[in-house]
C-alpha positions as CSV (number, residue, x, y, z in Angstrom):
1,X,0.0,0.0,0.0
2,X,1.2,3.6,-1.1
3,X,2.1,6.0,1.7
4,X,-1.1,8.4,0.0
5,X,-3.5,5.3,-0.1
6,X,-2.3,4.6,3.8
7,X,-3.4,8.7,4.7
8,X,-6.7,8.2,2.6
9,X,-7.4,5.3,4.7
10,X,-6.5,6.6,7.9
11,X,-8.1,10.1,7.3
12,X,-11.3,10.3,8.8
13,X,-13.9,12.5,7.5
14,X,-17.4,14.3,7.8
15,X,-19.8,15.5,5.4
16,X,-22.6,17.9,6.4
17,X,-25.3,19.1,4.5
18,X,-26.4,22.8,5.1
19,X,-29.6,23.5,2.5
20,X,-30.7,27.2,3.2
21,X,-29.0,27.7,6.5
22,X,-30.5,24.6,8.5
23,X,-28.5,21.3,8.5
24,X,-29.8,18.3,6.3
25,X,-27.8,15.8,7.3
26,X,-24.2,14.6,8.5
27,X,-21.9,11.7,7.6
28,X,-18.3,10.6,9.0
29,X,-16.4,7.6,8.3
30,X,-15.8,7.3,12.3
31,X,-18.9,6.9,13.8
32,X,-17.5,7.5,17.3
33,X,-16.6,11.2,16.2
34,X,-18.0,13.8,18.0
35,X,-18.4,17.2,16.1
36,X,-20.0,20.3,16.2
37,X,-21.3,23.0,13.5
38,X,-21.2,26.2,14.8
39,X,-23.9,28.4,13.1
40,X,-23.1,32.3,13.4
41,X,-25.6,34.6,11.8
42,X,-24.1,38.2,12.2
43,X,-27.4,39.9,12.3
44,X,-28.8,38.6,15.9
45,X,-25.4,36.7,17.3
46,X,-22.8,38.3,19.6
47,X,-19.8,38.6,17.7
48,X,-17.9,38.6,21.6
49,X,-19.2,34.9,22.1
50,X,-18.2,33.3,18.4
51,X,-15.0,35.2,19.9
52,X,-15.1,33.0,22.8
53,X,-16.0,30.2,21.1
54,X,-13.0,30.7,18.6
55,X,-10.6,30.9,21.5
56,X,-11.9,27.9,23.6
57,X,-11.1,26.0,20.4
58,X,-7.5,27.8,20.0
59,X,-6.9,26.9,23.4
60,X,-8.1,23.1,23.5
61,X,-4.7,20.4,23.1
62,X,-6.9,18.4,21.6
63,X,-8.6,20.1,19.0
64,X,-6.9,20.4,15.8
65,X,-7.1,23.6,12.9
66,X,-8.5,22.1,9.7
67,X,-9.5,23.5,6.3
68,X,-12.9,22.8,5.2
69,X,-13.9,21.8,1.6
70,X,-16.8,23.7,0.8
71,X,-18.6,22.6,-2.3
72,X,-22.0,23.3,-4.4
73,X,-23.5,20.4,-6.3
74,X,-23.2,21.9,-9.2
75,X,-19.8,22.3,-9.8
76,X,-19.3,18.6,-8.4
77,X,-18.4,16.4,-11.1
C-alpha cells in the first residue's frame, strides 16, 4: 500500500449538508466522532461569544485547525 492510499485510509472525515441555513444531514467515516457545527448569523449573534467560542477552540490540546472543503453540487463532477 502507497504512503497516499495509507493517509486516505486513515483520514477520517465528515460530510454535512447545510440547505438554506439549516443542516440536512451529516456523515463521518468514524462513527465514534463527535463534532459540532457552529452556526453564526451576524445579524442577531454576539460577535464577543463566536470570539469566545474561537478561543476555547484555540486553546483546547486536543482540537486540531482544519481546512474545510466547501462545495456546491453543481460544480461537483
Amino acid at each position: 500500500m502507497s504512503r497516499e492510499e495509507e493517509k486516505q485510509e486513515k483520514t477520517k472525515r465528515v460530510v454535512v449538508f447545510i440547505c438554506n441555513g439549516i443542516i440536512e444531514g451529516a456523515y463521518s467515516t468514524d462513527p465514534d466522532l463527535d463534532f459540532t457545527v457552529v452556526d453564526y448569523d451576524k445579524d442577531i449573534d454576539d460577535e464577543d461569544a463566536l470570539d469566545k467560542l474561537f478561543d476555547e477552540c484555540i486553546s483546547d490540546p486536543e482540537l486540531q485547525n482544519c481546512t474545510p472543503s466547501i462545495i456546491h453540487p453543481e460544480n461537483e463532477e
